[in-house]
C-alpha positions as CSV (number, residue, x, y, z in Angstrom):
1,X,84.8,-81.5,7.3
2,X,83.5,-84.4,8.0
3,X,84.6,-87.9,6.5
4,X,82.5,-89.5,4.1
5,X,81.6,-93.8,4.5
6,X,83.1,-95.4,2.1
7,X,81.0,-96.2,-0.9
8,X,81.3,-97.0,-4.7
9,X,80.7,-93.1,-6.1
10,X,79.1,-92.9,-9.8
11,X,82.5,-90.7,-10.5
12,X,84.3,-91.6,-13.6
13,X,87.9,-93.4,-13.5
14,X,90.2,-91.2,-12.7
15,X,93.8,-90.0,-11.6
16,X,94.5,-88.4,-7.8
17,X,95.9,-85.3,-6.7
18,X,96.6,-84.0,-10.5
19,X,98.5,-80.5,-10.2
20,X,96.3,-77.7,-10.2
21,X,96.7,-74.5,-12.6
22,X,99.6,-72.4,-11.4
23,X,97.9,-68.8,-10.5
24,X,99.6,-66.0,-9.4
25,X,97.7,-63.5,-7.4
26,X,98.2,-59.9,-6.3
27,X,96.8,-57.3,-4.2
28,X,97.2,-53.5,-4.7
29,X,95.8,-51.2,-2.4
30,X,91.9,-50.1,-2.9
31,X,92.0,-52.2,-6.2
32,X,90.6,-56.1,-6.5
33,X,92.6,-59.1,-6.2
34,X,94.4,-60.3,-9.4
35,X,94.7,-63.8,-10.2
36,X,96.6,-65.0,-13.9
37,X,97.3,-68.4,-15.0
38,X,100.4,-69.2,-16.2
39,X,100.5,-70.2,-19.9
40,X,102.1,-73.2,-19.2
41,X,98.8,-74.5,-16.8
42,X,96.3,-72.7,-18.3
43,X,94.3,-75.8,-20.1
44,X,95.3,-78.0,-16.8
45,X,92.2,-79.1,-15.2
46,X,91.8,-77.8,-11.1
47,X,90.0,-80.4,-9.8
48,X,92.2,-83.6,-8.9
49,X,90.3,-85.9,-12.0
50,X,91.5,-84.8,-15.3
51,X,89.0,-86.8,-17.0
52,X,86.1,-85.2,-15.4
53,X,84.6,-81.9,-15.9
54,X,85.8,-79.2,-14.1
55,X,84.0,-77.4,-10.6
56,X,86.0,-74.9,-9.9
57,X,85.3,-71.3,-9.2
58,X,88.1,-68.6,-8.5
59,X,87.3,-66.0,-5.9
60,X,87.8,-64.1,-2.6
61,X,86.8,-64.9,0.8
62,X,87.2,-62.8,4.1
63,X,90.0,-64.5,6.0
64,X,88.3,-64.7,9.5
65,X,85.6,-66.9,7.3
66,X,87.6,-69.6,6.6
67,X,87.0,-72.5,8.2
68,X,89.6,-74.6,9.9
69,X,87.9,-78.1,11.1
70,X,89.5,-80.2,8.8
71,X,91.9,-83.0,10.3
72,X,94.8,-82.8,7.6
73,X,95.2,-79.1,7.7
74,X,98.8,-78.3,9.1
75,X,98.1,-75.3,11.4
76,X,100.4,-73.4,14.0
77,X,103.8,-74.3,11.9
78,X,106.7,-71.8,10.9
79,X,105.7,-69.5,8.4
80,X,108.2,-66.6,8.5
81,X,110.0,-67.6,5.2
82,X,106.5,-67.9,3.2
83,X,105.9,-64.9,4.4
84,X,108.5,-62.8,2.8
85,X,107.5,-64.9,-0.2
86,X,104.0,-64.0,0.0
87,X,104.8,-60.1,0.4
88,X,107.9,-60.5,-2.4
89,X,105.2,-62.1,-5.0
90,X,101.8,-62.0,-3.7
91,X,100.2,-65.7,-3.3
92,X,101.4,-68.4,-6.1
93,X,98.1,-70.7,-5.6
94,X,95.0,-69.6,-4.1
95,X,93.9,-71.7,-1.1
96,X,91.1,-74.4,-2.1
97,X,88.0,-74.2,0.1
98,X,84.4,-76.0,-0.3
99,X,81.1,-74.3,-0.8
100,X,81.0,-74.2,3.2
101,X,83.7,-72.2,3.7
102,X,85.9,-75.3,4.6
103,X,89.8,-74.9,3.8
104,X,90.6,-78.3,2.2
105,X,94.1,-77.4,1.2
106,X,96.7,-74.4,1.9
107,X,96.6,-74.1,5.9
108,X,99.9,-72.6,5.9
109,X,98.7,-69.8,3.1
110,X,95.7,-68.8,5.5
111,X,98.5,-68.4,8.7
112,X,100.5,-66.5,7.0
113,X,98.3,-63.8,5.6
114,X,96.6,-63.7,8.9
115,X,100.0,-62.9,10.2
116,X,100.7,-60.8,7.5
117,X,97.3,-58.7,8.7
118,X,95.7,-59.8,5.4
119,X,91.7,-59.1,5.4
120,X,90.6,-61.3,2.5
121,X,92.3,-64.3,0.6
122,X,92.1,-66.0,-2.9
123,X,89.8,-69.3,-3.0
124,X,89.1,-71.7,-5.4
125,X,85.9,-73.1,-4.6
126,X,85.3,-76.4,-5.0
127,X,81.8,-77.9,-6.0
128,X,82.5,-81.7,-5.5
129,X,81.3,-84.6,-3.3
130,X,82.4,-85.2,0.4
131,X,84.8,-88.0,-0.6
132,X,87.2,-86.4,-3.4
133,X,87.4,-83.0,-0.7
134,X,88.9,-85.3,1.6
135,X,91.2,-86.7,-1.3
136,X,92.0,-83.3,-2.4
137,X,93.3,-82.4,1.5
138,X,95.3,-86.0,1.7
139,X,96.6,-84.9,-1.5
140,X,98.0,-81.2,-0.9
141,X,99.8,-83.0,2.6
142,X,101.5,-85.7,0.4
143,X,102.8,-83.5,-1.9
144,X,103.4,-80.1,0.1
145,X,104.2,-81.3,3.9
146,X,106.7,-82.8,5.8
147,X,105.1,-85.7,7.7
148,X,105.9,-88.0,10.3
149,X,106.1,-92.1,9.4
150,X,102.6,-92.4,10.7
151,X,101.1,-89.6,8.8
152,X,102.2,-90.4,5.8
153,X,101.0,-94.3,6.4
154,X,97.6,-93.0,7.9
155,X,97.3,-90.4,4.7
156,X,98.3,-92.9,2.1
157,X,96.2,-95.4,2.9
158,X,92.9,-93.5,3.4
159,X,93.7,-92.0,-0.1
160,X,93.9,-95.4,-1.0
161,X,90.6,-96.6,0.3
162,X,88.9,-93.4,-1.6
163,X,90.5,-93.7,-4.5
164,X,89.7,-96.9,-4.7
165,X,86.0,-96.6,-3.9
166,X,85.8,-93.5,-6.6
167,X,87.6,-95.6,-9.2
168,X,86.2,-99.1,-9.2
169,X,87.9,-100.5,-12.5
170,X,91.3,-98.9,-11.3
171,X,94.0,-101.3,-10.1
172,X,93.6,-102.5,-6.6
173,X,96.6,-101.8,-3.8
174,X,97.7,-105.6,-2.6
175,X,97.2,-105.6,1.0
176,X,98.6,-109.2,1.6
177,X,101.3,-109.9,4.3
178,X,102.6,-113.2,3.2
179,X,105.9,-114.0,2.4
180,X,106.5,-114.3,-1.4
181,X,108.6,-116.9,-3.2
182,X,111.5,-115.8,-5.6
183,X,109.3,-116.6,-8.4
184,X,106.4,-114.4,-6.7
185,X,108.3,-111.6,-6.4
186,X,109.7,-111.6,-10.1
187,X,106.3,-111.8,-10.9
188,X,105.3,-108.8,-8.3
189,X,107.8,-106.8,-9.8
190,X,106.5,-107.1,-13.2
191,X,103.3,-106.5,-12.6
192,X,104.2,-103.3,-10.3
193,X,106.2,-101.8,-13.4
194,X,103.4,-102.1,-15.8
195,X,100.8,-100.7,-12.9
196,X,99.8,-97.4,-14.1
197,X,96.6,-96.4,-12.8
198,X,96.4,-97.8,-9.4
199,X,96.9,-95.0,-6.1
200,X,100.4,-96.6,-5.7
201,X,101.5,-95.8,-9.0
202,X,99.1,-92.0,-9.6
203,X,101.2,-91.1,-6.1
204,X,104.7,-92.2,-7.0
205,X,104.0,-89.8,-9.6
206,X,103.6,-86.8,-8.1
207,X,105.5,-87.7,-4.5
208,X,108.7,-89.0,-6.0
209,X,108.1,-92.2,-3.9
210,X,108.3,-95.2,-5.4
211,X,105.6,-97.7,-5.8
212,X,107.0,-100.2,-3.5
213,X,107.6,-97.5,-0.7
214,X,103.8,-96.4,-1.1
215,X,102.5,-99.8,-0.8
216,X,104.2,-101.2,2.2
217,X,103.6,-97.7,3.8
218,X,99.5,-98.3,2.8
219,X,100.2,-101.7,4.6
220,X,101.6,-100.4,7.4
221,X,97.9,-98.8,8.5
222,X,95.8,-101.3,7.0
223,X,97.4,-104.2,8.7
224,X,98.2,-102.9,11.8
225,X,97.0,-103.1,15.3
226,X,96.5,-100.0,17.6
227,X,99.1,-100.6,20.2
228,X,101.3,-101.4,17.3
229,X,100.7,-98.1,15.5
230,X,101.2,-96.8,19.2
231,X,104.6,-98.5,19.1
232,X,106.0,-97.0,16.2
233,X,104.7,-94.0,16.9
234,X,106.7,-94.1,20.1
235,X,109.9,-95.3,18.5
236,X,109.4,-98.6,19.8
237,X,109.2,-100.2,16.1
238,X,110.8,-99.1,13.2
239,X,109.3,-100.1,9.8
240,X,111.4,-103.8,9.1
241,X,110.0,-105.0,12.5
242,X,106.2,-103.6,11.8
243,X,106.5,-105.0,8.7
244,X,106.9,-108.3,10.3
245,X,104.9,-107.9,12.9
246,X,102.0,-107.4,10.7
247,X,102.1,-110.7,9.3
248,X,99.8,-111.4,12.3
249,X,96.0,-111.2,12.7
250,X,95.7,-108.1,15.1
251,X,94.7,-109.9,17.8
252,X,98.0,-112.1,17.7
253,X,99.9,-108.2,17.0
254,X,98.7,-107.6,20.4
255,X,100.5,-110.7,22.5
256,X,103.5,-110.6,20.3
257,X,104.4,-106.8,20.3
258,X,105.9,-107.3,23.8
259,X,108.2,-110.0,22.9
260,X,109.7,-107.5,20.1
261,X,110.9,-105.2,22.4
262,X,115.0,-104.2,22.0
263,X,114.9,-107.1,19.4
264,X,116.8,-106.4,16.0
265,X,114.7,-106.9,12.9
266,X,116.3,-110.6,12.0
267,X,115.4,-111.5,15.7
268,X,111.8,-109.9,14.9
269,X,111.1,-112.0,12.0
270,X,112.2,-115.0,13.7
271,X,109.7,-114.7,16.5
272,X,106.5,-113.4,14.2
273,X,107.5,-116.5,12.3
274,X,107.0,-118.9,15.8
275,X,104.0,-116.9,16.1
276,X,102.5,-118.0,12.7
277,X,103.7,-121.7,12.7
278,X,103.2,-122.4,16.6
279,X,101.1,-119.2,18.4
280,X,102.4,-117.3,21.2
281,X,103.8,-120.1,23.0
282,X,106.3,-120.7,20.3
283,X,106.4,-117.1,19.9
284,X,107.8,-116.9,23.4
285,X,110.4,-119.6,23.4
286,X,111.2,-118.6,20.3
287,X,112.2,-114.5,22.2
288,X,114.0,-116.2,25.3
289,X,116.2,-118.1,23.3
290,X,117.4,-114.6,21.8
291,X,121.0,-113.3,23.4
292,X,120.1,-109.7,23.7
293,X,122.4,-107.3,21.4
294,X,123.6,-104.4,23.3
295,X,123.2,-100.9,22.0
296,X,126.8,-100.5,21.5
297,X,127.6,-103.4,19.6
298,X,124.8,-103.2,17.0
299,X,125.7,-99.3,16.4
300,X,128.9,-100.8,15.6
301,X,128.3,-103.3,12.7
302,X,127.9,-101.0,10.1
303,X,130.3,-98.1,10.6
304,X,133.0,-101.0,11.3
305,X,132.3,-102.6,7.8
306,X,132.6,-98.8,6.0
307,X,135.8,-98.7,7.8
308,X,136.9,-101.7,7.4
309,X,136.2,-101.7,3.4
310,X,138.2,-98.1,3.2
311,X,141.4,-99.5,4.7
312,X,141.3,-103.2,2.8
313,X,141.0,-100.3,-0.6
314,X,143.8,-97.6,1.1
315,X,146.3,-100.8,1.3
316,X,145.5,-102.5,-1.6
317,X,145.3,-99.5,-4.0
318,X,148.5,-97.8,-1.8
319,X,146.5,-94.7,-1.6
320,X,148.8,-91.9,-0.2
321,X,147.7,-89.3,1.7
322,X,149.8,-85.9,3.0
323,X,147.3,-83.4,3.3
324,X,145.9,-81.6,6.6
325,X,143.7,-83.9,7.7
326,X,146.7,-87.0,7.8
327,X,147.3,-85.8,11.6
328,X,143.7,-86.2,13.1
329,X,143.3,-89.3,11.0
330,X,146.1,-91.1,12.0
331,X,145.2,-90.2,15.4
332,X,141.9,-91.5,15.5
333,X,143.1,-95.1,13.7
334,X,146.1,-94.9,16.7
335,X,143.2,-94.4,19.7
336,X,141.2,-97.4,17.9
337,X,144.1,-99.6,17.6
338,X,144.9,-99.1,21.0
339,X,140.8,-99.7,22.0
340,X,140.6,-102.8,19.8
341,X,144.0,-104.2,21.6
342,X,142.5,-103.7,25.1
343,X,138.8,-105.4,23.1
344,X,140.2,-108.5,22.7
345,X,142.2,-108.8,26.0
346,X,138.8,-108.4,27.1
347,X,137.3,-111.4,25.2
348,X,139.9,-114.1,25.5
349,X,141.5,-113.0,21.8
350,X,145.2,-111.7,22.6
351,X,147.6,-113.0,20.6
Protein backbone atom coordinates (compact mmCIF):
# COMPACT_ATOMS: atom_id res chain seq x y z
CA UNK A 1 0.00 0.00 0.00
CA UNK A 2 1.38 2.88 -0.75
CA UNK A 3 1.46 6.09 1.56
CA UNK A 4 -0.66 8.81 0.70
CA UNK A 5 0.93 12.93 0.73
CA UNK A 6 -0.40 14.54 3.22
CA UNK A 7 -3.28 16.74 2.41
CA UNK A 8 -6.40 18.34 4.03
CA UNK A 9 -9.14 15.40 3.14
CA UNK A 10 -12.96 16.67 2.72
CA UNK A 11 -13.55 13.73 5.58
CA UNK A 12 -15.73 14.91 8.44
CA UNK A 13 -14.18 15.36 12.11
CA UNK A 14 -13.62 12.40 13.49
CA UNK A 15 -12.28 9.88 16.25
CA UNK A 16 -9.19 7.21 15.24
CA UNK A 17 -8.93 3.65 15.49
CA UNK A 18 -12.65 3.28 17.04
CA UNK A 19 -13.17 -0.62 17.89
CA UNK A 20 -14.60 -2.52 15.27
CA UNK A 21 -17.77 -4.89 15.70
CA UNK A 22 -16.78 -8.01 17.53
CA UNK A 23 -17.63 -11.02 14.77
CA UNK A 24 -17.14 -14.44 15.36
CA UNK A 25 -16.62 -16.59 12.45
CA UNK A 26 -16.70 -20.31 11.72
CA UNK A 27 -16.03 -22.79 9.19
CA UNK A 28 -17.65 -26.26 8.83
CA UNK A 29 -16.71 -28.53 6.28
CA UNK A 30 -18.40 -28.21 2.67
CA UNK A 31 -20.67 -25.41 4.20
CA UNK A 32 -19.91 -21.35 3.97
CA UNK A 33 -18.20 -19.30 6.39
CA UNK A 34 -20.27 -17.96 9.33
CA UNK A 35 -19.74 -14.66 10.62
CA UNK A 36 -22.24 -13.18 13.80
CA UNK A 37 -21.96 -9.99 15.61
CA UNK A 38 -22.07 -9.97 19.03
CA UNK A 39 -25.04 -8.11 20.47
CA UNK A 40 -23.03 -6.06 22.45
CA UNK A 41 -21.14 -4.51 18.93
CA UNK A 42 -23.68 -4.88 16.70
CA UNK A 43 -24.73 -0.95 16.15
CA UNK A 44 -20.81 -0.16 16.48
CA UNK A 45 -19.61 1.38 13.40
CA UNK A 46 -16.49 -0.77 11.41
CA UNK A 47 -14.73 1.88 9.95
CA UNK A 48 -12.35 3.83 12.45
CA UNK A 49 -14.85 7.36 12.14
CA UNK A 50 -17.88 6.83 14.08
CA UNK A 51 -19.36 9.91 12.77
CA UNK A 52 -19.09 8.88 9.16
CA UNK A 53 -21.08 6.56 7.22
CA UNK A 54 -20.01 3.16 7.16
CA UNK A 55 -17.92 1.17 4.00
CA UNK A 56 -17.69 -1.88 5.02
CA UNK A 57 -18.42 -5.10 3.32
CA UNK A 58 -18.02 -8.67 5.12
CA UNK A 59 -16.70 -11.45 2.98
CA UNK A 60 -14.34 -14.24 1.97
CA UNK A 61 -11.15 -14.06 0.09
CA UNK A 62 -8.75 -17.00 -1.01
CA UNK A 63 -5.82 -16.85 1.31
CA UNK A 64 -2.98 -17.06 -1.25
CA UNK A 65 -4.75 -13.59 -2.56
CA UNK A 66 -4.06 -11.60 0.09
CA UNK A 67 -1.77 -9.16 -0.25
CA UNK A 68 1.14 -8.53 1.99
CA UNK A 69 3.02 -5.12 0.88
CA UNK A 70 2.00 -3.14 3.58
CA UNK A 71 4.88 -1.73 5.88
CA UNK A 72 2.95 -2.05 9.38
CA UNK A 73 1.89 -5.58 8.96
CA UNK A 74 3.77 -7.83 11.56
CA UNK A 75 4.64 -10.99 9.58
CA UNK A 76 6.85 -14.07 10.40
CA UNK A 77 6.10 -13.83 14.44
CA UNK A 78 4.90 -16.72 16.82
CA UNK A 79 1.60 -17.83 16.17
CA UNK A 80 1.35 -21.36 17.82
CA UNK A 81 -0.99 -20.09 20.72
CA UNK A 82 -3.46 -18.18 18.19
CA UNK A 83 -3.49 -21.06 16.56
CA UNK A 84 -5.11 -23.41 19.04
CA UNK A 85 -7.32 -20.38 19.50
CA UNK A 86 -8.25 -20.14 16.03
CA UNK A 87 -9.04 -24.01 15.77
CA UNK A 88 -10.73 -23.92 19.57
CA UNK A 89 -13.17 -20.92 18.27
CA UNK A 90 -12.82 -20.25 14.69
CA UNK A 91 -11.56 -16.44 13.99
CA UNK A 92 -12.93 -13.64 16.53
CA UNK A 93 -12.41 -10.65 13.91
CA UNK A 94 -12.13 -11.10 10.29
CA UNK A 95 -8.90 -9.63 8.80
CA UNK A 96 -9.52 -6.03 7.18
CA UNK A 97 -8.31 -5.78 3.55
CA UNK A 98 -8.84 -2.92 0.81
CA UNK A 99 -10.66 -3.24 -2.52
CA UNK A 100 -7.06 -4.37 -3.89
CA UNK A 101 -6.72 -7.16 -1.94
CA UNK A 102 -4.36 -5.34 0.49
CA UNK A 103 -4.29 -6.69 4.20
CA UNK A 104 -4.43 -3.44 6.20
CA UNK A 105 -4.81 -5.08 9.53
CA UNK A 106 -4.63 -8.85 11.03
CA UNK A 107 -1.13 -10.16 9.65
CA UNK A 108 -0.85 -12.54 12.35
CA UNK A 109 -4.63 -13.96 11.52
CA UNK A 110 -3.51 -14.51 7.74
CA UNK A 111 -0.02 -16.65 9.23
CA UNK A 112 -1.82 -18.60 11.14
CA UNK A 113 -4.51 -20.00 8.95
CA UNK A 114 -1.94 -20.39 6.27
CA UNK A 115 -0.24 -22.56 8.84
CA UNK A 116 -3.24 -23.97 9.87
CA UNK A 117 -3.71 -25.14 5.94
CA UNK A 118 -6.71 -22.77 5.74
CA UNK A 119 -7.88 -22.12 1.85
CA UNK A 120 -9.96 -19.01 2.27
CA UNK A 121 -10.29 -16.29 5.16
CA UNK A 122 -12.98 -13.77 6.39
CA UNK A 123 -12.45 -10.02 5.12
CA UNK A 124 -13.98 -6.98 5.80
CA UNK A 125 -13.47 -4.90 2.84
CA UNK A 126 -12.83 -1.62 3.20
CA UNK A 127 -14.05 1.15 0.61
CA UNK A 128 -12.12 4.29 1.96
CA UNK A 129 -9.33 6.72 0.86
CA UNK A 130 -5.52 5.96 0.81
CA UNK A 131 -4.92 7.94 3.99
CA UNK A 132 -7.53 6.48 6.72
CA UNK A 133 -6.16 2.59 5.26
CA UNK A 134 -2.90 3.67 6.41
CA UNK A 135 -4.57 4.93 9.73
CA UNK A 136 -6.62 1.92 10.07
CA UNK A 137 -3.04 -0.36 9.83
CA UNK A 138 -1.14 2.22 12.47
CA UNK A 139 -4.20 1.64 14.45
CA UNK A 140 -4.59 -2.31 14.74
CA UNK A 141 -0.39 -2.12 15.65
CA UNK A 142 -1.01 0.37 18.54
CA UNK A 143 -3.63 -1.41 19.95
CA UNK A 144 -2.79 -5.26 19.05
CA UNK A 145 1.26 -5.47 18.94
CA UNK A 146 4.08 -5.40 20.98
CA UNK A 147 6.40 -2.67 19.56
CA UNK A 148 9.74 -1.53 19.96
CA UNK A 149 10.40 2.41 21.33
CA UNK A 150 10.91 3.37 17.81
CA UNK A 151 7.84 1.81 16.44
CA UNK A 152 5.64 3.02 18.58
CA UNK A 153 7.23 6.79 18.13
CA UNK A 154 7.41 6.22 14.23
CA UNK A 155 3.56 4.85 14.38
CA UNK A 156 2.24 7.52 16.71
CA UNK A 157 3.34 10.23 15.02
CA UNK A 158 2.41 9.43 11.39
CA UNK A 159 -1.12 8.69 12.96
CA UNK A 160 -0.70 11.96 14.15
CA UNK A 161 0.09 13.74 10.96
CA UNK A 162 -3.13 11.91 9.26
CA UNK A 163 -5.31 12.39 11.71
CA UNK A 164 -4.56 15.67 11.80
CA UNK A 165 -4.78 16.36 8.10
CA UNK A 166 -8.35 14.28 8.01
CA UNK A 167 -9.55 16.26 10.96
CA UNK A 168 -8.66 19.93 10.44
CA UNK A 169 -10.81 21.56 13.47
CA UNK A 170 -9.50 18.69 15.77
CA UNK A 171 -6.97 19.77 18.47
CA UNK A 172 -3.48 19.98 17.27
CA UNK A 173 -0.44 17.68 18.96
CA UNK A 174 2.22 20.50 20.47
CA UNK A 175 5.30 19.74 18.86
CA UNK A 176 7.50 22.40 20.78
CA UNK A 177 10.76 21.46 22.63
CA UNK A 178 11.21 24.38 24.92
CA UNK A 179 11.53 24.27 28.38
CA UNK A 180 8.31 25.35 30.22
CA UNK A 181 8.02 27.55 33.23
CA UNK A 182 6.06 26.27 36.48
CA UNK A 183 3.28 28.38 35.51
CA UNK A 184 3.41 26.85 31.78
CA UNK A 185 3.16 23.68 32.81
CA UNK A 186 0.16 24.13 35.23
CA UNK A 187 -1.35 25.61 32.43
CA UNK A 188 -0.18 22.58 29.99
CA UNK A 189 -1.68 20.27 32.35
CA UNK A 190 -4.95 21.89 32.32
CA UNK A 191 -5.31 22.18 29.01
CA UNK A 192 -4.11 18.33 28.34
CA UNK A 193 -7.05 17.22 30.88
CA UNK A 194 -9.73 19.00 29.12
CA UNK A 195 -8.24 17.76 25.46
CA UNK A 196 -10.63 15.38 24.13
CA UNK A 197 -10.53 15.10 20.62
CA UNK A 198 -6.95 15.61 19.62
CA UNK A 199 -4.86 11.97 18.46
CA UNK A 200 -3.15 12.21 21.94
CA UNK A 201 -6.18 12.03 23.74
CA UNK A 202 -8.49 9.52 20.94
CA UNK A 203 -5.17 7.08 21.55
CA UNK A 204 -4.83 7.25 25.29
CA UNK A 205 -8.17 5.98 24.87
CA UNK A 206 -7.88 2.96 23.42
CA UNK A 207 -3.90 2.20 24.17
CA UNK A 208 -4.05 2.76 27.94
CA UNK A 209 -1.25 5.40 27.41
CA UNK A 210 -1.54 8.46 28.77
CA UNK A 211 -1.65 11.68 26.94
CA UNK A 212 1.67 12.81 28.12
CA UNK A 213 3.36 9.50 27.16
CA UNK A 214 1.84 9.81 23.56
CA UNK A 215 2.90 13.25 22.99
CA UNK A 216 6.57 13.18 23.90
CA UNK A 217 6.63 9.72 22.09
CA UNK A 218 5.02 11.87 18.80
CA UNK A 219 7.98 14.28 19.61
CA UNK A 220 10.44 11.83 19.74
CA UNK A 221 9.98 11.28 15.58
CA UNK A 222 9.03 14.65 14.77
CA UNK A 223 11.88 16.33 16.29
CA UNK A 224 14.54 14.03 15.80
CA UNK A 225 17.50 13.72 13.59
CA UNK A 226 18.39 10.46 11.75
CA UNK A 227 21.55 9.52 13.48
CA UNK A 228 19.67 10.27 16.62
CA UNK A 229 16.84 7.97 15.82
CA UNK A 230 19.81 5.58 14.81
CA UNK A 231 21.08 6.10 18.38
CA UNK A 232 18.21 5.07 20.21
CA UNK A 233 17.60 2.55 18.18
CA UNK A 234 20.94 1.20 19.02
CA UNK A 235 20.65 1.68 22.70
CA UNK A 236 22.82 4.49 22.59
CA UNK A 237 20.00 7.02 23.98
CA UNK A 238 17.33 6.32 26.11
CA UNK A 239 14.21 8.53 25.99
CA UNK A 240 15.37 11.41 28.97
CA UNK A 241 18.51 12.05 26.91
CA UNK A 242 16.56 12.19 23.35
CA UNK A 243 14.26 14.20 24.94
CA UNK A 244 16.92 16.64 25.46
CA UNK A 245 18.79 16.24 22.76
CA UNK A 246 15.90 17.22 20.66
CA UNK A 247 15.75 20.64 21.91
CA UNK A 248 18.22 21.20 19.02
CA UNK A 249 17.62 22.08 15.39
CA UNK A 250 18.75 18.71 13.61
CA UNK A 251 21.62 19.98 12.29
CA UNK A 252 22.96 20.93 15.87
CA UNK A 253 21.48 17.02 16.89
CA UNK A 254 24.07 15.94 14.56
CA UNK A 255 27.44 17.63 16.28
CA UNK A 256 26.09 17.14 19.73
CA UNK A 257 24.97 13.40 19.70
CA UNK A 258 28.67 12.51 20.10
CA UNK A 259 29.32 14.47 23.08
CA UNK A 260 26.30 12.40 24.83
CA UNK A 261 27.84 9.35 24.66
CA UNK A 262 28.02 7.30 28.32
CA UNK A 263 26.64 10.63 29.71
CA UNK A 264 23.75 10.30 32.44
CA UNK A 265 20.60 12.28 31.57
CA UNK A 266 21.39 15.34 34.12
CA UNK A 267 24.87 15.50 32.34
CA UNK A 268 22.82 15.38 28.92
CA UNK A 269 20.70 18.24 29.71
CA UNK A 270 23.61 20.19 30.83
CA UNK A 271 25.49 19.94 27.60
CA UNK A 272 22.15 20.41 25.10
CA UNK A 273 21.68 23.41 27.26
CA UNK A 274 25.63 24.86 26.23
CA UNK A 275 24.59 23.89 22.97
CA UNK A 276 21.46 26.21 22.85
CA UNK A 277 23.01 29.27 24.80
CA UNK A 278 26.69 29.02 23.31
CA UNK A 279 26.76 26.27 20.10
CA UNK A 280 28.99 23.42 19.94
CA UNK A 281 31.87 25.03 21.37
CA UNK A 282 30.20 25.46 24.58
CA UNK A 283 28.61 22.28 24.01
CA UNK A 284 32.07 20.76 24.16
CA UNK A 285 33.55 22.42 27.15
CA UNK A 286 30.56 22.07 28.61
CA UNK A 287 31.10 17.51 28.00
CA UNK A 288 34.94 17.67 29.15
CA UNK A 289 34.28 19.27 32.21
CA UNK A 290 32.02 15.99 32.97
CA UNK A 291 33.84 13.33 35.50
CA UNK A 292 32.65 10.19 33.78
CA UNK A 293 30.30 7.95 36.05
CA UNK A 294 31.33 4.43 35.88
CA UNK A 295 28.81 1.66 35.11
CA UNK A 296 28.97 0.28 38.53
CA UNK A 297 28.46 3.18 40.56
CA UNK A 298 25.35 4.58 38.75
CA UNK A 299 23.73 0.93 38.91
CA UNK A 300 24.26 1.53 42.35
CA UNK A 301 22.28 4.69 43.27
CA UNK A 302 19.05 3.43 43.20
CA UNK A 303 19.03 -0.10 44.63
CA UNK A 304 21.34 1.48 47.58
CA UNK A 305 18.52 4.13 48.38
CA UNK A 306 15.66 1.06 48.42
CA UNK A 307 18.02 -0.55 50.75
CA UNK A 308 18.87 1.91 52.59
CA UNK A 309 15.05 3.19 53.22
CA UNK A 310 14.08 -0.65 54.23
CA UNK A 311 16.64 -0.78 57.03
CA UNK A 312 16.24 3.13 58.41
CA UNK A 313 12.08 1.50 58.54
CA UNK A 314 13.30 -2.28 59.94
CA UNK A 315 15.14 -0.28 62.96
CA UNK A 316 12.95 2.37 63.55
CA UNK A 317 9.63 0.32 63.43
CA UNK A 318 11.80 -2.81 65.31
CA UNK A 319 10.50 -5.07 62.62
CA UNK A 320 11.30 -8.73 63.68
CA UNK A 321 11.88 -11.28 61.50
CA UNK A 322 12.37 -15.34 62.21
CA UNK A 323 11.25 -16.90 59.29
CA UNK A 324 13.29 -19.05 56.57
CA UNK A 325 14.62 -16.45 54.65
CA UNK A 326 16.40 -14.68 58.13
CA UNK A 327 19.59 -16.97 57.23
CA UNK A 328 20.34 -15.86 53.52
CA UNK A 329 19.38 -12.30 54.46
CA UNK A 330 21.53 -11.79 57.16
CA UNK A 331 24.10 -13.27 55.10
CA UNK A 332 23.94 -11.11 52.31
CA UNK A 333 23.76 -7.74 54.82
CA UNK A 334 27.16 -9.59 56.55
CA UNK A 335 29.01 -9.91 52.89
CA UNK A 336 27.94 -6.06 52.28
CA UNK A 337 29.09 -4.95 55.50
CA UNK A 338 32.19 -6.54 55.04
CA UNK A 339 32.39 -5.01 51.09
CA UNK A 340 31.45 -1.45 52.28
CA UNK A 341 34.35 -1.78 55.20
CA UNK A 342 36.99 -2.71 52.62
CA UNK A 343 34.86 0.54 50.19
CA UNK A 344 35.91 3.03 52.34
CA UNK A 345 39.49 1.83 53.20
CA UNK A 346 39.56 2.24 49.61
CA UNK A 347 38.51 5.97 49.56
CA UNK A 348 40.34 7.49 52.37
CA UNK A 349 36.93 7.00 54.87
CA UNK A 350 38.09 4.43 57.63
CA UNK A 351 37.20 5.39 60.81
Amino acid sequence: MARAPLRISEASPSRVGQHRPLQYCTRRPNFAWTCAESAHNAAAQTGPYPNEESKVNVSVRKVADIKLNNEYLRVETDVDALKKSVESVGLIHPVTINQENELLAGARRVQAVRELGWEEIPVQVIDRDVMVQELISIDENLVRSPLSHLELEKYLNRGREIYEAINPKANKVDLSSEDLSAEEKRQQKEQEEQDEDSFAAITAEKTGLSKSVIKGAIKRDALASEAVKRARGGGELNATKTNEIIKLEMDAQEQVLPLLANKTAKEARQIVAAAKSGGLTAAIEASEKVVPLPREYSQMLSPMKRVNRSISRILVEELRYDGPEQSKINNELMQLKNNLIQYFRMVGMED
